[in-house]
C-alpha positions as CSV (number, residue, x, y, z in Angstrom):
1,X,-37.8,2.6,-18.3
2,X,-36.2,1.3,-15.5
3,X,-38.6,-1.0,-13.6
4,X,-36.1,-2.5,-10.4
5,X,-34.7,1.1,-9.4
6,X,-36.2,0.5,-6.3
7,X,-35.1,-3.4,-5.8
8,X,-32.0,-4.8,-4.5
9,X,-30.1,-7.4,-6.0
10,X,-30.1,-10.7,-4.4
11,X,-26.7,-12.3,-3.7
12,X,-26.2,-15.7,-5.2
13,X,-25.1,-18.6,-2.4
14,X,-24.5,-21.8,-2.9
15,X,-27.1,-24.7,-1.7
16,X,-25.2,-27.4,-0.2
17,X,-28.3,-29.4,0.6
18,X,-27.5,-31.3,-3.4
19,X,-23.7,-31.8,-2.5
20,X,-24.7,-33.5,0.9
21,X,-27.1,-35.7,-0.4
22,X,-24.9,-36.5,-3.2
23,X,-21.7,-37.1,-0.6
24,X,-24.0,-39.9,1.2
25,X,-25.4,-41.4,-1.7
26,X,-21.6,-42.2,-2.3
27,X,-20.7,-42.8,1.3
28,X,-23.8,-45.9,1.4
29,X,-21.9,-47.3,-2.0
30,X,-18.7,-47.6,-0.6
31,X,-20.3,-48.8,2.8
32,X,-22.0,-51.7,0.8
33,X,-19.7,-52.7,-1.7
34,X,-16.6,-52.7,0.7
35,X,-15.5,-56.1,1.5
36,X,-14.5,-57.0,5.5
37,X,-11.8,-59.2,5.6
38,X,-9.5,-60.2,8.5
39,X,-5.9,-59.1,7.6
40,X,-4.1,-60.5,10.6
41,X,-4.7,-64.0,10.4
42,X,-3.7,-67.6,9.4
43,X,-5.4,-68.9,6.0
44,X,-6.5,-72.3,7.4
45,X,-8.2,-75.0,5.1
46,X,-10.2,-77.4,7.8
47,X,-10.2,-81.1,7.6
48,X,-13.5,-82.5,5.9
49,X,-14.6,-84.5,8.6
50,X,-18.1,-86.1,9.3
51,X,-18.0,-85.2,13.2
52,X,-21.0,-83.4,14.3
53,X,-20.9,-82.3,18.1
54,X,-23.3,-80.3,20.2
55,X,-22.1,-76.5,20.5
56,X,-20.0,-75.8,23.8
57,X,-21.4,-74.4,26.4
58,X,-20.6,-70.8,26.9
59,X,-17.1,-71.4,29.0
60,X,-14.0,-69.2,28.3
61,X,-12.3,-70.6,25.1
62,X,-8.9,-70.6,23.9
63,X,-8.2,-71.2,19.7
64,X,-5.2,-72.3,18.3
65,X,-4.5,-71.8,14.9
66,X,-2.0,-74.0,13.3
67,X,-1.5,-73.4,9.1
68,X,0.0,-75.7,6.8
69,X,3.7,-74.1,7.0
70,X,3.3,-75.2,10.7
71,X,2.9,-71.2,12.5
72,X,0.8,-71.1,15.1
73,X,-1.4,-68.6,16.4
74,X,-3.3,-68.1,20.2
75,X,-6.1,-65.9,20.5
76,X,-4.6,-63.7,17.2
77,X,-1.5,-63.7,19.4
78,X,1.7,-65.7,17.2
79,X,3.4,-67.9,18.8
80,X,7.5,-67.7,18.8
81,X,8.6,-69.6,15.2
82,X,10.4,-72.2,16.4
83,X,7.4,-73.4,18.5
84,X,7.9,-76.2,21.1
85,X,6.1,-77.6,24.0
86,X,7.4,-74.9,26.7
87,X,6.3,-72.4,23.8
88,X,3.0,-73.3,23.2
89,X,1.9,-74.0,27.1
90,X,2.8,-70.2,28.2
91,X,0.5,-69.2,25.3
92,X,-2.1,-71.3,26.6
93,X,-1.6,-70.4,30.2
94,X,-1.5,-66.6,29.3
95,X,-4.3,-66.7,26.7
96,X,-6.3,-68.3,29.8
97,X,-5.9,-65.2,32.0
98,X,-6.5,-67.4,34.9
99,X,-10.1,-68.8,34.2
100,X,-10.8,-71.9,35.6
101,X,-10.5,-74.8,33.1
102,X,-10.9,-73.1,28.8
103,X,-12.2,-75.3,26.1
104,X,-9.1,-75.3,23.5
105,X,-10.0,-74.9,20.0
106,X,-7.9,-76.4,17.6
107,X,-8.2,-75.3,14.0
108,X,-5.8,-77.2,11.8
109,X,-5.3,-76.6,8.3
110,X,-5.6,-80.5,6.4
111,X,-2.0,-80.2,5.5
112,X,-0.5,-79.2,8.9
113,X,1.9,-81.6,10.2
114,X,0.0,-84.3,12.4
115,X,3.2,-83.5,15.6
116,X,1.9,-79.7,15.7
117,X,-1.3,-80.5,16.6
118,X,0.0,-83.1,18.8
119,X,2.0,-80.7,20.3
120,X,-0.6,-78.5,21.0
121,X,-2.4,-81.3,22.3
122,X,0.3,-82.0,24.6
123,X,1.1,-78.4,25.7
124,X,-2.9,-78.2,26.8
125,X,-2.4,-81.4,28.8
126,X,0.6,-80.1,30.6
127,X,-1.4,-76.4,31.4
128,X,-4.3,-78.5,33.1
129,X,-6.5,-78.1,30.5
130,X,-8.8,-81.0,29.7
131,X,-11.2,-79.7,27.7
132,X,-10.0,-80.0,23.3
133,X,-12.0,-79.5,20.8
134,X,-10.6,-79.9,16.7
135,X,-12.6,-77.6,14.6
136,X,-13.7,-79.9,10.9
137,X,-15.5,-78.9,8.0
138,X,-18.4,-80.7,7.0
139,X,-18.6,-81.8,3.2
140,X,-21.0,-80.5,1.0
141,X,-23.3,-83.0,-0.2
């Protein structure tokens, strides 16, 4: 006896729904236990210092990275290897962009040579810019 004669066979199809939730269950791992991490960069280990100033106010600022093998970066941007005074104050002038007087960051790594920063120091003088600032790390206690 022959029951279905009258029935059609359903087509089998594949549920996605499963897949996609799978696929995001994955996607939120690797979203989680991805690690952000500046590749273009100087690795810069601050002076311990015990300076504590107030925060700047919010004016246009300018940072200068200088690393222990004496490169030198402005806004990200590096500045030429053999860096001297005329160098270092058209970074300045062009990481300024014209806006009236920048507060110059200076993040120095504790071994950088004590004339780079100088030099930098020097170089924001000669731009106009009177406003320095040296970035320090305070010590754990």
């Amino acid at each position: 006896m022959n029951f279905r004669r009258g029935r059609m066979r359903d087509e089998p199809e594949i549920n996605l729904i499963p897949m996609i939730d799978v696929l995001l269950v994955i996607l939120i791992f690797l979203m989680i236990t991805t690690t952000y991490s500046r590749f273009a960069g100087l690795h810069v280990n601050l002076p311990e210092g015990l300076a504590s100033a107030p925060a700047p106010p919010t004016t246009p600022r300018i940072e200068v990275i200088v690393d222990a093998a004496g490169q030198m970066r402005v806004n990200d941007s590096p500045v030429a290897a053999p860096a001297g005074l005329p160098q270092i104050r058209e970074a300045l002038q062009h990481a300024a962009q014209g806006r009236g007087d920048p507060v110059v960051v200076i993040s120095a790594d504790r071994d950088a040579r004590h004339g780079q920063v100088v030099l930098v120091m020097e170089a924001a003088q000669q731009a106009g810019y009177r406003r320095l600032t040296v970035l320090t790390r305070v010590p754990a206690r």
